[in-house]
C-alpha positions in Angstrom: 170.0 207.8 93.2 168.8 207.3 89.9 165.0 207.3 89.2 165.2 203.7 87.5 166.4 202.1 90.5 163.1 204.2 92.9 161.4 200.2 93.4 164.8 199.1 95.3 164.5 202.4 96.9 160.7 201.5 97.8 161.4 198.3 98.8 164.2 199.3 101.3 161.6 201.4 103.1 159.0 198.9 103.2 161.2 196.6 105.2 161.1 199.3 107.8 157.5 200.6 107.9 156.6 196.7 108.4 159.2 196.2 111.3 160.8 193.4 109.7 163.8 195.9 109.5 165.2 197.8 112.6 168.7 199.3 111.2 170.5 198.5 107.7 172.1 200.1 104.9 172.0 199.1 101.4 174.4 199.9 98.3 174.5 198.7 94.6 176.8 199.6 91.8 175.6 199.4 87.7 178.0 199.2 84.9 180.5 200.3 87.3 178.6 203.4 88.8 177.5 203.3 92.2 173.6 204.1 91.8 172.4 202.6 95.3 173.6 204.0 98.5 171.2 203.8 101.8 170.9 203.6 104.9 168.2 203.5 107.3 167.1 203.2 111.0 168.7 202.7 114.0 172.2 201.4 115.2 171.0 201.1 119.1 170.0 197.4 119.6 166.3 196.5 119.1 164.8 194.1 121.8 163.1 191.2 120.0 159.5 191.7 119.0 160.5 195.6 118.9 160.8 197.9 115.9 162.4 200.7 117.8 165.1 201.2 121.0 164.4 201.8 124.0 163.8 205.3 125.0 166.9 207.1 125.2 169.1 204.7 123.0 168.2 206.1 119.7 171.1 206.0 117.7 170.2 206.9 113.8 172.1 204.5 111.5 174.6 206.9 109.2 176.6 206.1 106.0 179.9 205.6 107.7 177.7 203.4 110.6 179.8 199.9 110.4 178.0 196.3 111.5 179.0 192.7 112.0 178.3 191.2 108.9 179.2 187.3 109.5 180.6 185.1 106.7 180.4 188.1 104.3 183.9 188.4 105.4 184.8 185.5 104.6 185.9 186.4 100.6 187.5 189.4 102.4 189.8 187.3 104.2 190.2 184.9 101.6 191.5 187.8 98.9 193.8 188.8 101.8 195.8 185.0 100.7 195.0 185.5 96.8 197.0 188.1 96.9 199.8 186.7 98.3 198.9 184.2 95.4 198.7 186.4 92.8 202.1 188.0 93.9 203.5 184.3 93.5 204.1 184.1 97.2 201.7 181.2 97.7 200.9 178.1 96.0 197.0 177.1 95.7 198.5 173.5 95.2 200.9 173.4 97.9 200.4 171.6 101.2 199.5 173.9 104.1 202.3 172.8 106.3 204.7 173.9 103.7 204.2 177.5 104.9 203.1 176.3 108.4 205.3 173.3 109.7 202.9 172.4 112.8 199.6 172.1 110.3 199.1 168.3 110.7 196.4 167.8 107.9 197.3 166.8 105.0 195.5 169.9 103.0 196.4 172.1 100.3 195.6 175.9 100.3 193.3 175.8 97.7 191.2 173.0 100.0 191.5 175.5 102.7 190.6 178.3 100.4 187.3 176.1 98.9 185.9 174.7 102.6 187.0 171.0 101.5 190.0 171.4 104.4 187.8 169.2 106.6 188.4 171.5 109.6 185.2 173.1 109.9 184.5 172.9 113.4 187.6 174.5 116.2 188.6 170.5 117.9 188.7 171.6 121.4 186.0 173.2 123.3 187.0 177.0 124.3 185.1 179.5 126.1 184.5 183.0 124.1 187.4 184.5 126.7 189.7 182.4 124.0 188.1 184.6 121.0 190.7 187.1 121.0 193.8 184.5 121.3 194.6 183.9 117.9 197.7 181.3 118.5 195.7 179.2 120.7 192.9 178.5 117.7 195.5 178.7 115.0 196.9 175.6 117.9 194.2 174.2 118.2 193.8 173.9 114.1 197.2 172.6 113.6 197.0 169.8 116.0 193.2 168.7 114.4 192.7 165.5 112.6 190.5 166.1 109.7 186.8 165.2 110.0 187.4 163.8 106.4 189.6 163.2 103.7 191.0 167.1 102.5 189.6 167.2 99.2 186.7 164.7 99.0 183.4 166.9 100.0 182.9 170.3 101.6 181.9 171.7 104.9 181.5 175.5 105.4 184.6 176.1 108.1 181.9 178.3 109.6 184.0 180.1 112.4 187.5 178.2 111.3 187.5 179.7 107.7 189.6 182.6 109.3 192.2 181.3 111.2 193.2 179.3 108.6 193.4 181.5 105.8 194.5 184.7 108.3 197.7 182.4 109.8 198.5 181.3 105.9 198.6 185.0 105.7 200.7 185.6 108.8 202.9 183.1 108.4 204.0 184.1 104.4 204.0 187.9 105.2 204.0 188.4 108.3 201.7 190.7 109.3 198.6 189.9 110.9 195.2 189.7 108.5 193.5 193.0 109.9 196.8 195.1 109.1 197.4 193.4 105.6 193.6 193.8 104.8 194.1 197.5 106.2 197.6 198.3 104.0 196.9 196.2 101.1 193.5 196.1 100.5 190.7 198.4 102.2 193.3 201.2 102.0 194.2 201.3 98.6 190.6 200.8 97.4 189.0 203.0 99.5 187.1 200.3 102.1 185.3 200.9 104.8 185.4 197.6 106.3 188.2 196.1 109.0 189.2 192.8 111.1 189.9 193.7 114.7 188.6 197.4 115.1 190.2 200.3 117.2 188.0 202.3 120.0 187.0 205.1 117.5 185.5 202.8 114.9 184.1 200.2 117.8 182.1 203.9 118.6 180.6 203.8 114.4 179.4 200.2 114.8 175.6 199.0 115.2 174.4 197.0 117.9 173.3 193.7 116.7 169.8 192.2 118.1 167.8 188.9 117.1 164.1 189.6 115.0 163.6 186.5 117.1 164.6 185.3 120.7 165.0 182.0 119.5 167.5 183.2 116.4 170.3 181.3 118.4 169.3 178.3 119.1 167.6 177.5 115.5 171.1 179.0 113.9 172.8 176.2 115.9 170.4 173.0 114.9 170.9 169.3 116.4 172.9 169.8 119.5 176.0 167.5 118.5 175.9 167.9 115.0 178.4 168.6 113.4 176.8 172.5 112.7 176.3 173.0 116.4 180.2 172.1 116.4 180.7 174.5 114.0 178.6 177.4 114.7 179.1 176.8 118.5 182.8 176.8 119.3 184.4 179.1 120.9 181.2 179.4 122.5 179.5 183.6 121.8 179.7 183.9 118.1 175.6 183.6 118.3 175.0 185.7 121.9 174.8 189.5 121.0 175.9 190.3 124.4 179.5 189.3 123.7 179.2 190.3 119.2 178.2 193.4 120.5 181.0 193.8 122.9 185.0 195.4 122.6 185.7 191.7 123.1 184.6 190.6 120.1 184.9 193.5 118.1 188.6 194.0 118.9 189.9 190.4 117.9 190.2 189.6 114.9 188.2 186.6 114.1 187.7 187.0 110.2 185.3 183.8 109.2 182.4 185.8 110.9 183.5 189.1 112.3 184.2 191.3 109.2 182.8 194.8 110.4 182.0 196.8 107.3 179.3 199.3 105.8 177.3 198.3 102.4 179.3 200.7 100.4 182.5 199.3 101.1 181.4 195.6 100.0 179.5 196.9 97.0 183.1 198.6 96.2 185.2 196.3 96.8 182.8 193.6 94.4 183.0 196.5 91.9 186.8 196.1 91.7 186.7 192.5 91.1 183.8 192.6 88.9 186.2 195.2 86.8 189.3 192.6 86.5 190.9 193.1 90.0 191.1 197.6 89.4 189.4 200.0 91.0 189.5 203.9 90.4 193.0 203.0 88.2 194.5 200.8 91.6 194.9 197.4 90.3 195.2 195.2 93.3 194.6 191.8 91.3 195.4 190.4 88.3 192.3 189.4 85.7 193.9 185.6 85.7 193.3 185.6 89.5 189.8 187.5 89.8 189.1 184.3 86.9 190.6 181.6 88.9 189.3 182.8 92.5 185.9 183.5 91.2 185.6 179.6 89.2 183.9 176.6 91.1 186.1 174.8 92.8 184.1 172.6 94.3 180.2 171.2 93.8 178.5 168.5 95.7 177.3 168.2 99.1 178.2 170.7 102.3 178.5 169.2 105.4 177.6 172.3 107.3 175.1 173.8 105.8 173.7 170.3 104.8 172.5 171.2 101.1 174.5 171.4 97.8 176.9 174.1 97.5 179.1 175.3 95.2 182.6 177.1 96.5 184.8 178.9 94.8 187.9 180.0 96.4 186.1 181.7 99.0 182.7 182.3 97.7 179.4 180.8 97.1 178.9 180.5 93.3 175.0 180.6 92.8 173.5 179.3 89.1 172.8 182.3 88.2 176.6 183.1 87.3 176.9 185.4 90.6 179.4 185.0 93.1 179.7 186.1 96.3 178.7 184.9 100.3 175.8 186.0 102.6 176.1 186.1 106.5 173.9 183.9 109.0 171.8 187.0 110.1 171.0 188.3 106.9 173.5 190.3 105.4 175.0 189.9 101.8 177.0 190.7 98.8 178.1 189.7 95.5 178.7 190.4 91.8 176.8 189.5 89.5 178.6 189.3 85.7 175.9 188.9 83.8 173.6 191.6 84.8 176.8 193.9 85.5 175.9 195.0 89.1 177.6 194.7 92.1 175.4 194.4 96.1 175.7 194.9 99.3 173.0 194.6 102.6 174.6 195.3 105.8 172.2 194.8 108.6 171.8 194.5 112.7 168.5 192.5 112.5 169.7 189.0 112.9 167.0 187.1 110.8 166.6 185.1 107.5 167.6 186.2 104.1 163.8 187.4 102.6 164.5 191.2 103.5 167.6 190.3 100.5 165.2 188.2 98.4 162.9 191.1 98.2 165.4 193.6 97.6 166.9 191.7 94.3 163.8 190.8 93.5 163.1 194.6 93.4 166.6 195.4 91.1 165.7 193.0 88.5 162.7 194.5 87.8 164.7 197.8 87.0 167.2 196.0 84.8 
């Protein structure tokens, strides 16, 4: 690591010698150089109130260690479709149903792409058995009536987002979303990061735990709202007995079960942040890294009940960056004008300050 970047380094540390960190890794590229790359702690789960396993569970958190990192995925899935779009398979303009006859609303692929669909919440109630049956949800999605007008105001599509987008996928190429990320994506680029993992990488991952017992329940707000709706259904998503299990790790549920390690996200931002080319593979054209990366929509959200500005699958912050973070606390992003790609992968489900204090940390280096 180079000595200018020693505070982030510092910083990293800190979050474990005061236990607000039990198990995360940590990578940033500069100028397009990697120049960040830890990791740190433990991938055994951490009982609430704890800073360390139980005895016998240690489990030390290693580079190719992968984790659960929520809606972080969700531009992962999303470039899965902008490819197809920048291959001119798919039309951002064209209704869905034009490349899936059942899909009742009356959406286009960019408002699916942006979170203005108005599906954010799965319409009928499932259990987290359903979580690995991908044509009942994508059924389930088809047959929805729009909470609102497609097009007229935003709601994240919290644990929607990837059925959507992955059966847009499925239904123009064929394959399912984990192999095309696999084969067109993650492979080419060099990625450590997957939908839907096999036995040997479900043995890498880190065991998710909450900082706090009460992490669920406060993630979920007003029972009946329309959040609960969304972060509550298929019920799990929030419970770290079934995120942490082969159920769950082996379906491929891409709005909020991306399994990745930081390096692999801060690549993968370095190749858009470079025009869509990475090590000399081009995967994506400038024109679309310009056109997914522009806001798309501004105004109100719905979900996350705060103004929000999407692009087509990111959060665009005022600061010119772009990118999403993951209820729990991990995050990544590009940031244009200060020319650095990052990426916080972590299995202490808690608020975003551990990341605040980290960029906090790189600015002061730049």
């Amino acid at each position: 690591m180079q000595a200018r970047f020693a505070p982030v380094r510092d910083c990293f540390h800190d979050l474990f010698a005061t236990g607000r960190e039990t198990g995360a890794a940590l990578a940033i590229w500069y100028d397009g150089t990697p120049v960040v790359d830890l990791v740190g702690g433990t991938r055994a789960a951490v009982p609430p109130g704890a800073t360390v396993p139980a005895v016998g569970a240690e489990a030390p958190w290693r580079p190719d260690t992968l984790v659960d990192v929520y809606s972080v995925g969700k531009p992962v899935v999303a470039l899965c479709l902008l490819l197809l779009v920048d291959r001119g398979r798919v039309d951002l303009d064209a209704p869905v149903s034009a490349y899936w006859p059942e899909f009742r609303a009356p959406a286009t692929v960019r408002q699916v792409l942006d979170h203005t669909a108005g599906l954010p919440a799965f319409p009928a109630p499932r259990p987290a058995a359903a979580i690995p049956d991908w044509g009942l949800l994508c059924a389930d999605l088809a047959a929805a009536e729009p909470e609102w007008t497609p097009g007229s105001i935003a709601g994240e599509h919290a644990w929607t987002y990837g059925h959507l987008v992955g059966e847009l996928v499925r239904r123009v190429d064929g394959r399912p979303v984990g192999r095309f990320l696999a084969e067109e994506i993650a492979g080419p680029w060099g990625l450590d990061l997957a939908f839907g993992l096999g036995a040997a990488d479900q043995r890498r991952c880190a065991d998710l735990s909450y900082a706090d017992p009460g992490w669920p329940v406060r993630m979920l707000g007003e029972p009946g709202s329309l959040r609960a709706r969304a972060l509550g259904n298929p019920a799990g998503g929030l419970d770290v007995a079934v995120v942490n299990s082969p159920l769950w790790r082996g379906a491929e549920f891409p709005a909020v079960n991306l399994h990745a390690t930081a390096s692999g996200l801060a690549r993968l931002y370095a190749g858009l942040l470079a025009g869509g080319t990475l090590d000399g593979v081009r995967r994506f054209s400038p024109e679309l890294v310009a056109e997914a990366t522009r806001v798309q929509y501004d105004g109100p959200d719905l979900v996350l009940d705060r103004r929000a500005s999407w692009t087509l699958g990111m959060q665009w912050e005022p600061d010119g960056s772009w990118g999403m973070g993951g209820i729990g606390g991990s995050s990544a992003w590009a940031d244009p004008e200060r020319g650095y790609t990052f990426a916080y992968a972590t299995a202490r489900l808690a608020d975003h300050d551990r990341v605040e204090e980290l960029v906090e940390a790189l600015h002061s280096c730049l």
